[in-house]
MARPA-507179 format. One line per 10 residues: number of its first residue (from 0); their letters; for each residue x, y, z of C-alpha. Coordinates in Angstrom, 3 decimals. Layout:
! MARPA-507179
NUM) A) X Y Z ~ ...
***
This chain:
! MARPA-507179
0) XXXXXXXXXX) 12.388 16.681 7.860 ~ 8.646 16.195 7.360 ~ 8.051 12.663 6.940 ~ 4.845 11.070 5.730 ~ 3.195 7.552 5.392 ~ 0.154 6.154 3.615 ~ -1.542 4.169 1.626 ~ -2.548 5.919 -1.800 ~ -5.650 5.876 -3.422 ~ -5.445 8.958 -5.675
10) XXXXXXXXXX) -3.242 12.367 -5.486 ~ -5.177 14.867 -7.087 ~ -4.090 18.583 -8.119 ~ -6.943 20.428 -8.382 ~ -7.355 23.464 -11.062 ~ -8.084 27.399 -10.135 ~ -11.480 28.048 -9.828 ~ -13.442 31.467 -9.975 ~ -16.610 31.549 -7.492 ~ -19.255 33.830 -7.899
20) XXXXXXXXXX) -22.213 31.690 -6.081 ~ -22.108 30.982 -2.401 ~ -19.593 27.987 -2.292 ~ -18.432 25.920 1.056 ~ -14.971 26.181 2.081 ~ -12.209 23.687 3.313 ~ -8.722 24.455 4.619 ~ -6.018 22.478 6.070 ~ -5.697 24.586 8.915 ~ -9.949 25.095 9.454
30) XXXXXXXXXX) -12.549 23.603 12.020 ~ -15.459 21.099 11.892 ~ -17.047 23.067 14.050 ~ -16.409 26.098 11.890 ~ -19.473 27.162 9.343 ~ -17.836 26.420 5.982 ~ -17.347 29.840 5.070 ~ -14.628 31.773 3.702 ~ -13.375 33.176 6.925 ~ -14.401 29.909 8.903
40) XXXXXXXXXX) -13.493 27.155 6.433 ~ -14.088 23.538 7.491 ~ -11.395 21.045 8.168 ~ -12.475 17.700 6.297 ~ -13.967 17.286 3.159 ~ -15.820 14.569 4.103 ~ -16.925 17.643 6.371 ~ -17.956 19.759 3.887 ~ -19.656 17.266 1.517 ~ -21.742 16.478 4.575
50) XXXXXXXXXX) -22.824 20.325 5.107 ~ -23.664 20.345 0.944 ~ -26.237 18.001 1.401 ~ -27.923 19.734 4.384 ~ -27.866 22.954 2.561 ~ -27.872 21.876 -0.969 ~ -24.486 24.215 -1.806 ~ -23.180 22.510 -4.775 ~ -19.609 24.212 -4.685 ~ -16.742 23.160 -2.463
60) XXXXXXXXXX) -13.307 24.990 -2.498 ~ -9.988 23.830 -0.974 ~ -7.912 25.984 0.280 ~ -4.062 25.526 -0.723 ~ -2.567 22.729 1.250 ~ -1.876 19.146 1.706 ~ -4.888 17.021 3.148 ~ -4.659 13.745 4.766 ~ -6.420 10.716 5.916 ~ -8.981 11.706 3.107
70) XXXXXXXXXX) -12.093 9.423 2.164 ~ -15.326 10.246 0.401 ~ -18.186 8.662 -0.219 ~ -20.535 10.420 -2.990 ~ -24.053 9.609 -3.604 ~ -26.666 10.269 -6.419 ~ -27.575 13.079 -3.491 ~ -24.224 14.807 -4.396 ~ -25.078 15.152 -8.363 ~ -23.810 18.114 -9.587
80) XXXXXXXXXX) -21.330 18.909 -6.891 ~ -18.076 20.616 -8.084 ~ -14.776 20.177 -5.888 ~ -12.156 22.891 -6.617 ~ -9.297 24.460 -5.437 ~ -6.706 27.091 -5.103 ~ -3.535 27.767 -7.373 ~ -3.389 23.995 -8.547 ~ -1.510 23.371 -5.446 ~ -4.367 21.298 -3.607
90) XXXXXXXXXX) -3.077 17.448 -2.684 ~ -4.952 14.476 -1.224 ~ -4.109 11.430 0.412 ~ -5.837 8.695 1.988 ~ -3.063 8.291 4.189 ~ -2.048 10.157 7.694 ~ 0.982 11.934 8.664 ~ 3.383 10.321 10.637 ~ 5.958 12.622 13.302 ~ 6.503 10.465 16.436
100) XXXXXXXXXX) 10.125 9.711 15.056 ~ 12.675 8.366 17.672 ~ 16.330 7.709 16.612 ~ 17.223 4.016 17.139 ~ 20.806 3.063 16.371 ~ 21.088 3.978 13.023 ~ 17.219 4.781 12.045 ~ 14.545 6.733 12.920 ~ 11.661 4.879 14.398 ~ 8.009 5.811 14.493
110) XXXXXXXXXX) 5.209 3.595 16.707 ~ 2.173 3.137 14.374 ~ -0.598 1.813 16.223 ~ -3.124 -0.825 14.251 ~ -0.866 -2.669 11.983 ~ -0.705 -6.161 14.443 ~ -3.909 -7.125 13.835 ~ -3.987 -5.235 10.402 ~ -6.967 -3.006 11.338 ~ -4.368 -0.324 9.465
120) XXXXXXXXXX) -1.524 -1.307 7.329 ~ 0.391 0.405 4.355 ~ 3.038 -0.310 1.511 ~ 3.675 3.071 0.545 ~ 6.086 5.377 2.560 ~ 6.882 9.367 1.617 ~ 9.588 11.435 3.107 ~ 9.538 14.933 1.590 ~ 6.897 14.101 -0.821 ~ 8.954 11.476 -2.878
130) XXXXXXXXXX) 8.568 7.648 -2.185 ~ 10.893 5.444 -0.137 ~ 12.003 1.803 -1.098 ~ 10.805 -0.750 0.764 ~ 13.173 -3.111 2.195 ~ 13.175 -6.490 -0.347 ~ 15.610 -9.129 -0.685 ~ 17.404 -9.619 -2.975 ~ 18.330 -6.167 -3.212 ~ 18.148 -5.694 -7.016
140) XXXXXXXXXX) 16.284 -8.656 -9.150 ~ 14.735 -11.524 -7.707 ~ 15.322 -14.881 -6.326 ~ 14.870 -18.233 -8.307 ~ 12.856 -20.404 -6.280 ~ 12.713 -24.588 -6.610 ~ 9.322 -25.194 -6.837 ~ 7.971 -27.445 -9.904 ~ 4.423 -27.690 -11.795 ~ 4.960 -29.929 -14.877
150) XXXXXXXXXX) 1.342 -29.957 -15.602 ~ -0.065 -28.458 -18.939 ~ -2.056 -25.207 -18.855 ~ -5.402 -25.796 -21.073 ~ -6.006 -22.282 -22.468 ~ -8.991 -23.084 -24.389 ~ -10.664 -24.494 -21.201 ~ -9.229 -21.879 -19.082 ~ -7.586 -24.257 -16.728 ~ -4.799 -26.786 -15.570
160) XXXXXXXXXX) -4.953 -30.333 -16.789 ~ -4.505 -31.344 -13.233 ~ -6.173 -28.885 -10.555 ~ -3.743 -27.859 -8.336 ~ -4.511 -28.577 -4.587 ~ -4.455 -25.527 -1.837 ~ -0.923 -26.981 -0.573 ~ 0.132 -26.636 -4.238 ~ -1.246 -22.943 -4.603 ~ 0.087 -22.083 -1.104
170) XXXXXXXXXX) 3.371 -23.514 -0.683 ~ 7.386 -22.581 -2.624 ~ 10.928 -24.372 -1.964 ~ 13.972 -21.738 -1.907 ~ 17.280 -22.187 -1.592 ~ 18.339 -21.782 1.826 ~ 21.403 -20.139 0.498 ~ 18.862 -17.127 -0.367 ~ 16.672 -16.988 2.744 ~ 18.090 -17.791 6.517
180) XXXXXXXXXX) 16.361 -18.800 9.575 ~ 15.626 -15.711 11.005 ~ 12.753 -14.054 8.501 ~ 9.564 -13.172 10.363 ~ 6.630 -14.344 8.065 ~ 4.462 -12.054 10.378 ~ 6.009 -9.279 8.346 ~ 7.719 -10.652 5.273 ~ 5.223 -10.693 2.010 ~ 6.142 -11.840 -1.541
190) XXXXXXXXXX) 5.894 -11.401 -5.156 ~ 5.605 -14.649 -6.595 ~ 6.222 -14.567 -10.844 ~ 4.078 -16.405 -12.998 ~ 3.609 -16.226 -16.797 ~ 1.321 -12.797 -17.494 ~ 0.130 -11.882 -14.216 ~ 1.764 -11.874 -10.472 ~ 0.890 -13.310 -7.206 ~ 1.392 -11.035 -3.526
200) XXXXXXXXXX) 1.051 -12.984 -0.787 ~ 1.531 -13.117 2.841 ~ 3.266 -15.417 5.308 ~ 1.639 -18.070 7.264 ~ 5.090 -19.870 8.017 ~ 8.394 -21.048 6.987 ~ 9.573 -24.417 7.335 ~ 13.876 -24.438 7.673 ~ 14.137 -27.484 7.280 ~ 11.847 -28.698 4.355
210) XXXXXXXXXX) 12.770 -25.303 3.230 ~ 9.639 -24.155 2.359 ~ 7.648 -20.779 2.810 ~ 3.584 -21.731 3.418 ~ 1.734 -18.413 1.989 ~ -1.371 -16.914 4.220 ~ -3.291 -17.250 1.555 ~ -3.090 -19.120 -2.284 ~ -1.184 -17.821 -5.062 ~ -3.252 -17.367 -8.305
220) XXXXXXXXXX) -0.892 -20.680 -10.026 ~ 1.133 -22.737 -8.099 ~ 4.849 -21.786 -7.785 ~ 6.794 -22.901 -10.959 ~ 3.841 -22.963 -13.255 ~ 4.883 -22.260 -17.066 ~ 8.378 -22.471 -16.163 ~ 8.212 -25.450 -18.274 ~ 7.602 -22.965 -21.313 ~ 10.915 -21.744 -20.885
230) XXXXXXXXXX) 9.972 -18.941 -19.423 ~ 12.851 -17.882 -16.804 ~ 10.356 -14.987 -15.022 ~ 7.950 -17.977 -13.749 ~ 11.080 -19.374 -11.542 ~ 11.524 -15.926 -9.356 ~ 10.105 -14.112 -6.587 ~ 10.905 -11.368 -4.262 ~ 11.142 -11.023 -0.512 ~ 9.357 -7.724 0.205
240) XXXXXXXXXX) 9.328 -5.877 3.890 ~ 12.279 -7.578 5.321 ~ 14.757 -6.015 8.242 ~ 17.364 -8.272 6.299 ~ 16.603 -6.442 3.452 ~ 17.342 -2.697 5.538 ~ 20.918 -2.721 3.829 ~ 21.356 1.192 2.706 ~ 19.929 4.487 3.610 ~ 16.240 5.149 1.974
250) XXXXXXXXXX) 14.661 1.906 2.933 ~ 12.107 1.537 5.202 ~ 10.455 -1.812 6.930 ~ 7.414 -1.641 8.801 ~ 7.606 -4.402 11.871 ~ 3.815 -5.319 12.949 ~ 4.434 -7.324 15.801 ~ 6.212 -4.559 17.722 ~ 4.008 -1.772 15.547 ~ 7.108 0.719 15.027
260) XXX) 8.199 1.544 11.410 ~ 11.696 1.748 10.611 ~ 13.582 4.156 8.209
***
């Protein structure tokens, strides 16, 4: 089982192209320290984008095969460039793979270095090129929290009639019947609903006994705003990234403090 991780900025399948000018080449199995030609194809693209500009080769083809940990910068310099590949069978990711697995109990567990302190972190997880659910609680649907904002939203002035304050924009009351003690707000992040747009946040801490969740960092409205429309989606939120939430084969929960992904 080839398993993969990452964070996605594009997949892109690249269409068969026909070279008759000098062109530099890329392949997933190729060296950097190669000369970019068809028998000695570099390993990067950022590699080969790089050697274009030094020798002003405006044609770069990719070799069939899957590349990873993939980011390019382009320039005015690199007008004109063309980036092609083989047999429309050419994928990208931004993302590295991932095949330290351990089995622990009943998953597989993987160290991935960087994700305490956040210098790397991801929310998208592959196994056999399809996507994994993330552990989230509840399982299916979404909580309905207790917070209240009774104050009017002033569309015309693009506003609240009362500003809310950072503790209003940063804080929700649940229902301890939905979330116990033992959730780890170093790892748990939410979805918080409002009325046409959506609010992810982190965890800066959970009070048990005022039952409240304090976000890392505000929400765009306060918790509860245009519930007072009668609008049942502005009550709810999800629980995202949760080792409660690992309740059924598939899921996956990535645990920063001890940097080790579970699936």
């Amino acid at each position: 089982m080839k398993v993969l991780f990452y964070i996605v900025y594009s997949i892109i399948l690249f269409f068969d192209f026909s070279c008759t000018e000098s062109a530099i080449y890329v392949a997933s199995d190729g060296v950097d320290v190669g000369s970019g030609t068809s028998s000695h194809p570099f390993a990067n693209i950022e590699k080969a984008i790089e050697f274009s500009r030094e020798s002003k080769i405006k044609q770069i083809i990719l070799r069939e095969g899957k590349y990873f940990d993939v980011s390019v910068h382009l320039t005015k310099n690199d007008s004109g460039l063309i980036i092609s590949g083989e047999n429309n069978k050419v994928l990208l990711y931004s993302g590295k793979s991932l095949d330290n697995w351990k089995k622990e109990g009943d998953w597989l567990v993987a160290e991935v270095p960087g994700v305490r302190d956040r210098s790397h972190d991801f929310r998208l997880f592959m196994v056999n090129d399809s996507v994994r659910n993330r552990a989230r609680m509840p399982e299916t649907a979404a909580f309905t929290h207790l917070s209240k904002w009774d104050h009017e939203w002033m569309s015309s002035q693009g506003g609240w009639s009362t500003k809310p304050t950072e503790e209003n924009l940063t804080t929700l009351l649940y229902n301890p019947q939905d979330i116990g003690s033992t959730l780890d707000v170093d790892n748990a992040e939410l979805t918080v609903f409002h009325m046409w747009d959506d609010s992810y946040v982190g965890l800066k801490a959970i009070d048990t006994i005022a039952h409240k969740l304090i976000f890392a960092h505000p929400a765009t409205h306060p918790a509860g705003a245009f519930s007072g429309w009668g609008v049942e989606k502005a009550r709810k939120y999800i629980v995202w990234n949760t080792r409660e939430g690992m309740t059924k084969p598939g899921q996956w929960y990535l645990d920063r403090s001890s940097e080790k992904l579970y699936y």
